[in-house]
N, C-alpha and C positions, 0 to 999 in steps of 0.2 A: 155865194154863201150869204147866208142873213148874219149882217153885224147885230143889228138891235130891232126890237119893234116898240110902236108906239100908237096906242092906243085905246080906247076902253076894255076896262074890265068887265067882261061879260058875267064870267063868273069863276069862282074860287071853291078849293076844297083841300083835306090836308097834305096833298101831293103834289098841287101846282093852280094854276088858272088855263082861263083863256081869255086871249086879248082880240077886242074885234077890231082889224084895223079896216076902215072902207070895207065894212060886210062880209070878211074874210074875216073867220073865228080861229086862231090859231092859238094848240093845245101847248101848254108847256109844261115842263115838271122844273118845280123849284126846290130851291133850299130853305128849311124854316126861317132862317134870318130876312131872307129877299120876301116870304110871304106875310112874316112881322108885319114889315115896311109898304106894303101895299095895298094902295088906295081903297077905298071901296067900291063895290058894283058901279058900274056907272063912272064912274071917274077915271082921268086919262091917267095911264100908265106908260114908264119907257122902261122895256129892260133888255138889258145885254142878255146877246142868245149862240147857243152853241148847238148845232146841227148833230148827231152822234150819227154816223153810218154805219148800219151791219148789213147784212146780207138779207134779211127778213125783216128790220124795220127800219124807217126813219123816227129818229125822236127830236124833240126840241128840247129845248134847258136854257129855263128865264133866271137872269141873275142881276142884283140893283145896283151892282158896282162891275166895274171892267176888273178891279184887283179880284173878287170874285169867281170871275168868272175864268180868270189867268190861273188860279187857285185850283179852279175845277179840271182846266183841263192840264197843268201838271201834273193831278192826282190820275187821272183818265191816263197819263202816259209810264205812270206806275207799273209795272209786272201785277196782276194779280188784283189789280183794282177795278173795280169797272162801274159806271156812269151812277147806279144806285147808292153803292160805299160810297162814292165821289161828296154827293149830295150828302149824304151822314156825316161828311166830317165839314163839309160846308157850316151844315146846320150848327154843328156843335163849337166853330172857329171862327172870330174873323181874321181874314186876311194875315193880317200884323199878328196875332196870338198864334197863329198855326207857323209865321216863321219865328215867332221867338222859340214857340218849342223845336223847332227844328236845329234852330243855332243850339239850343244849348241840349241836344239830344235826349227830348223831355220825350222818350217812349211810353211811358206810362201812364203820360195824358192823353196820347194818341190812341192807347190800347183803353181809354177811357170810352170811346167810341163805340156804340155797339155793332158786332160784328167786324172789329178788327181786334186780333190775337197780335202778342208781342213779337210775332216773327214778321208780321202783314207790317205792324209798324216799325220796323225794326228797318225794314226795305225802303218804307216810306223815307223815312230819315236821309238814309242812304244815298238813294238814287236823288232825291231833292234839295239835300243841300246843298249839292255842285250846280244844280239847274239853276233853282231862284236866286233874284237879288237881295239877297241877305244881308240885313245890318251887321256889325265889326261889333263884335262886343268883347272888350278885353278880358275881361272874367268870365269867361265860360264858364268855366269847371265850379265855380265857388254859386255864381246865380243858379246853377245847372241843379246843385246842393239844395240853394236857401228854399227853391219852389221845392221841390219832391217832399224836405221838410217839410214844407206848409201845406202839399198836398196828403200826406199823412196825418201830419197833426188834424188838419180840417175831416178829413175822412175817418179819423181814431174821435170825434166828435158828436159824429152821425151823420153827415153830412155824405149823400150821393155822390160816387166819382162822376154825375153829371153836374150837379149842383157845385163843386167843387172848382171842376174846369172851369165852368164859366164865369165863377166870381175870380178867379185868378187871372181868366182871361181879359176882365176889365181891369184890371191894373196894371199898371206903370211901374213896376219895382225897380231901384236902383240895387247895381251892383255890390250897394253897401250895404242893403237895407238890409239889416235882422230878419231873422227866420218869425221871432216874435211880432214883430212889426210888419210883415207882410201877415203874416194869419190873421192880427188886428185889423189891419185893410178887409181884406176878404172877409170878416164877420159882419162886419160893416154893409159889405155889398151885398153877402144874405140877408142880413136884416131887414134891407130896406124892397 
């Protein structure tokens, strides 16, 4: 199995790269986050990689972090998900934002995603909460509240259930915070 590869970017496009390692050009499909973060042409690359086996093809899947890349292939062992959707919620989560909506059964951010429906994420939840190493958050039910609030209020704004997630997704909100004071946060994170 290939853990990681390491080496120039040959070249890039909006579905993945290819990395030449020693004159061997190897095709990857990535996550828009991992292809953010990636160097340009010509410049050395390392990224975690996960091999997918079917019956008719082999694929590769380059990821810039190991949590990532654990991320993707829990989603890959979801009922009903399969390596493309994997890659959609990669794109649209990091790591630590996809278990917080997991802890605190944020479906509605999941179903944020396009081409996953509230029964797809419903499962998602399900089947991975018991899998992943999930944070202890004493206030489930109340944080579970203050975000949905704030992903309402933000979205009754104008605001994209894309654009939405991910300004929530960079935040830190405390168990205490105000429903007002996290939406304050996250206008913030649009604005800038």
């Amino acid at each position: 199995m290939i853990g990681y590869l390491s080496g120039e970017v040959a070249a890039r496009d909006a579905d993945g790269c290819i990395i030449d390692v020693n004159g061997v050009g190897y095709r990857l499909a990535c996550s828009g986050t991992t292809l953010a973060g990636l160097p340009s042409v010509g410049q050395t690359a390392r990224l975690f990689t996960h091999l997918h086996v079917r019956e008719d093809i082999l694929a590769l899947y380059g990821f810039a972090t190991e949590a990532e890349r654990a991320m993707f292939e829990a989603l890959i062992g979801v009922s009903g998900i399969g390596p493309k959707v994997a890659l959609q919620i990669c794109s649209a989560f990091a790591p630590d934002a996809f278990k917080r909506a997991l802890v605190t059964d944020d479906v509605d951010a999941i179903c944020s995603v396009p081409g996953i429906g509230k029964k797809t994420a419903g499962r998602v939840v399900l089947e991975l909460k018991e899998k992943l190493d999930l944070p202890d958050l004493a206030l489930v039910g109340t944080r579970k509240d203050t975000l949905s609030q704030a992903r309402s209020a933000l979205e009754n704004l104008g605001y994209s259930p894309g654009e939405v997630r991910a300004a929530l997704g960079e935040l830190q909100p405390s168990e205490e915070e105000s429903v007002e004071a996290v939406v304050r946060s996250a206008l913030k994170v649009l604005a800038s």
